[in-house]
N, C-alpha and C positions, 0 to 999 in steps of 0.2 A: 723079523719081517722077511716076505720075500723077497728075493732078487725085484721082480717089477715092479713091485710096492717102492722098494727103495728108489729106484729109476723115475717112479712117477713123480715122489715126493722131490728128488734134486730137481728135477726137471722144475716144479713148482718155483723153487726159488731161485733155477739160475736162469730162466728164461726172463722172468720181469727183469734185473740185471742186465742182460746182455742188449735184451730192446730199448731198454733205457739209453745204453751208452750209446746204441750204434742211431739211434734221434738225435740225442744231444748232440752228436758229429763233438770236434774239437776234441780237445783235450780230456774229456771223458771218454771218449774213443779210446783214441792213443792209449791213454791210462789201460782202458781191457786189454788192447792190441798188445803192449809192454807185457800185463801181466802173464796174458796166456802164454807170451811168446817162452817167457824167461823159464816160465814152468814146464813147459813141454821141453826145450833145451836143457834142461838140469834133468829131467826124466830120460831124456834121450843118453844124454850121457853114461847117467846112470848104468844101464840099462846093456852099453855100450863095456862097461866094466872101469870105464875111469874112475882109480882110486881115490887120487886126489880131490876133496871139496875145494879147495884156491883154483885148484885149474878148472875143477867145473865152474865154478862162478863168475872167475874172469872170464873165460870162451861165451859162458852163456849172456854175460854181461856185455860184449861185443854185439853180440847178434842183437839182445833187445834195445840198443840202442840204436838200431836202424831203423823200425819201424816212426820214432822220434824225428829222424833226420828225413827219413821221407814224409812227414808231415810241413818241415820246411821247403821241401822241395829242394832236397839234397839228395838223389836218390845214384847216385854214382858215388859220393860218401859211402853213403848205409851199403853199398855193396864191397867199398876196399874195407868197412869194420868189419862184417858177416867174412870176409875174403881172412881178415888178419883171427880172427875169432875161431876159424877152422883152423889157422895154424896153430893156434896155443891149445888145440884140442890135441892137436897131431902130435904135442910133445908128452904128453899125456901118459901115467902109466895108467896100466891096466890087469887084469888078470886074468886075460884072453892072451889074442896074439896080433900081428902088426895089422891081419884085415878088421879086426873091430876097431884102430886108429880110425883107418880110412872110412870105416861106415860113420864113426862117429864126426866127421869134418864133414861127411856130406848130410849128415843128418842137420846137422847147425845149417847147412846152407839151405836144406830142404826149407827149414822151419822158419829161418833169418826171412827168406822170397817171399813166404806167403803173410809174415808181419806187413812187410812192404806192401805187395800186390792188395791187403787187405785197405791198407792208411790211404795209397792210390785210387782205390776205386771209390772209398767213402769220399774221402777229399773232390770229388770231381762237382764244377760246383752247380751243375745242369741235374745229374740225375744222380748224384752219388749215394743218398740217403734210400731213392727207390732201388737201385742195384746190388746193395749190401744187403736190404732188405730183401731180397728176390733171391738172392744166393746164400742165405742164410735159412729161408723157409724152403729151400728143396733142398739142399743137402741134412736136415732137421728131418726134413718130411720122408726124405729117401731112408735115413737110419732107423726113422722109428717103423715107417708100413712095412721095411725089410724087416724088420723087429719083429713086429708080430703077425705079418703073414706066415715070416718062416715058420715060425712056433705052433701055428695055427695048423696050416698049410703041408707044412713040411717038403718031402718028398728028396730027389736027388741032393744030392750034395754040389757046392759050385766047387769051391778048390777045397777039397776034404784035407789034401795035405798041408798046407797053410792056416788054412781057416776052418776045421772038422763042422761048425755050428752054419754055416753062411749054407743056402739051399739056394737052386733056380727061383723057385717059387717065391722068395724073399726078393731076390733079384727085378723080378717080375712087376710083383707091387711095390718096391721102391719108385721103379720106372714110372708106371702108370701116376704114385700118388705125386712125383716129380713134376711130369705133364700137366696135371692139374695144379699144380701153383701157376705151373706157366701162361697157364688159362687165366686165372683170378691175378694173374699179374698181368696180364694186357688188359683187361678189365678194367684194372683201376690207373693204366697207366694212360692207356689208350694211343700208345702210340707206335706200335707196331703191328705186325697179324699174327692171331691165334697158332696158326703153324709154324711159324717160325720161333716163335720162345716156348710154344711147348715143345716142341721138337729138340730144341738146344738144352730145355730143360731135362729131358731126357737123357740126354749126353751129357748132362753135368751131372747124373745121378748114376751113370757106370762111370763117371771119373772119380768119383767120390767114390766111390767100392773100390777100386784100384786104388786111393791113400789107403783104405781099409785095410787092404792085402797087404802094402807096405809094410804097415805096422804089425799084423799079426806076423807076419815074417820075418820080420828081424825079433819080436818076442821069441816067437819059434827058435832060431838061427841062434840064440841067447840062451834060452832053454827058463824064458819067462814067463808068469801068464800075466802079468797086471802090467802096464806103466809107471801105475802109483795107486793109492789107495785113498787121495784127497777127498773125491767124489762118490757118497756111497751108490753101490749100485752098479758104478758105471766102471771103478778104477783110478785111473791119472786123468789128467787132463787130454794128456796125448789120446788114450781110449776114446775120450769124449771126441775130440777134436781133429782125427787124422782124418775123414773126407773133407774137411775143410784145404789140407793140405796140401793136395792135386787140383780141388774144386776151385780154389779162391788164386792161383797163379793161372790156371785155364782161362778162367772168366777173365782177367785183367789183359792177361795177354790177345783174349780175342777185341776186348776191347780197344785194347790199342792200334790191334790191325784193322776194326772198322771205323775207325776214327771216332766212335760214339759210342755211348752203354748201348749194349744187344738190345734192351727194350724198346730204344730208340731206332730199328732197324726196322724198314721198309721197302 
């Protein structure tokens, strides 16, 4: 099969899945939030050069159990585990040298925040179910119109030395297809204005390219090209999953400074 073939056909089966759980709210949630988190932390390790399997799986074992504790609203816990999870990373052999330790502690923390930021926003019990939903079809909508405008489109390259595949022109239509969720998210939410959650949609679709960069960058800096290979098509989970990475601590955080989900803004 081709490359997009494969991409279309995972997409078929992990999409119904993921909309499933982030409805159901509760502990089918958490349940995803756990698993993604635990997979992307054992990829990241990896990836990172840590030899050890005990050490990956305590460290990554740490981290996804934060996502859990912030579902009790424990969420000053789940950050001394993510806190203690990075250090049992730090002791970590490897087969690099002392800065892949250090990326690898702050990878678990990258990834530990955004379980959390994720459990926090669903959990919220006014607009949680539409927020998750709204930042999970633009940053989806941003990877894939990036996807194949670039392919289509082409043209400049955006950071060729990091990411050689990634063009403006991708960049572009990620934006614009971003903006339009934002649209048919006030639509149906009706509680905000069209310029304002397109607009923010917007800026959550260059924050979601910036996890992107993340990732291809430390593959790069590793001298990687996959995460993992779980996903055909796409990779690792991490592949799949890194604009979520920036996207989904951005959104909570703005959230928490306007006292309400962004949709709720007027």
């Amino acid at each position: 099969m081709s490359e997009l073939t494969l991409r279309i056909l995972s997409a078929l089966v992990m999409l119904p899945v993921t909309i499933g759980a982030i409805w159901a709210g509760g502990w089918y949630f958490v349940a995803l939030v756990v698993v993604m988190t635990a997979t992307m932390s054992l990829e990241w390790l990896r990836i990172c050069g840590i030899e050890s399997r005990g050490i990956r799986t305590a460290a990554g074992s740490f981290g996804t159990a934060a996502p859990v504790l912030a579902m009790m609203d424990q969420v000053g816990v789940a950050f001394a585990l993510l806190a203690l999870g990075a250090a049992v990373a730090a002791v970590g052999k490897n087969t690099s040298n002392r800065p892949s330790r250090i990326i690898a502690t702050l990878g678990l923390q990258y990834i530990g925040v955004t379980g959390i930021a994720f459990v926090w926003l669903r959990f919220d019990p006014s607009m949680g179910l539409a927020t998750v939903l709204w930042l999970a079809s633009v940053v989806i909508a941003t990877d894939s119109a990036g996807y194949f405008v670039g392919r289509t489109v082409g043209g400049p390259k955006l950071l060729p030395r990091i990411s050689p595949k990634k063009t403006w022109s991708g960049l572009v239509g990620g934006v614009i297809a971003a903006s339009g969720v934002g649209v048919f998210a006030v639509h149906l939410t009706g509680q905000s204005t069209i310029f304002f959650v397109a607009l923010l949609s917007a800026c959550i679709a260059i924050v979601a390219q910036t996890g992107d960069f993340i990732e291809s960058g430390l593959k790069r800096y590793f001298s990687v090209k996959d995460a993992g290979s779980i996903i055909p098509g796409h990779g690792g989970v991490l592949d799949r999953l890194d604009g979520f990475l920036s996207a989904t601590p951005f959104v909570a955080v703005l959230t928490w400074f306007l006292g309400s989900s962004p949709l709720m803004w007027n």
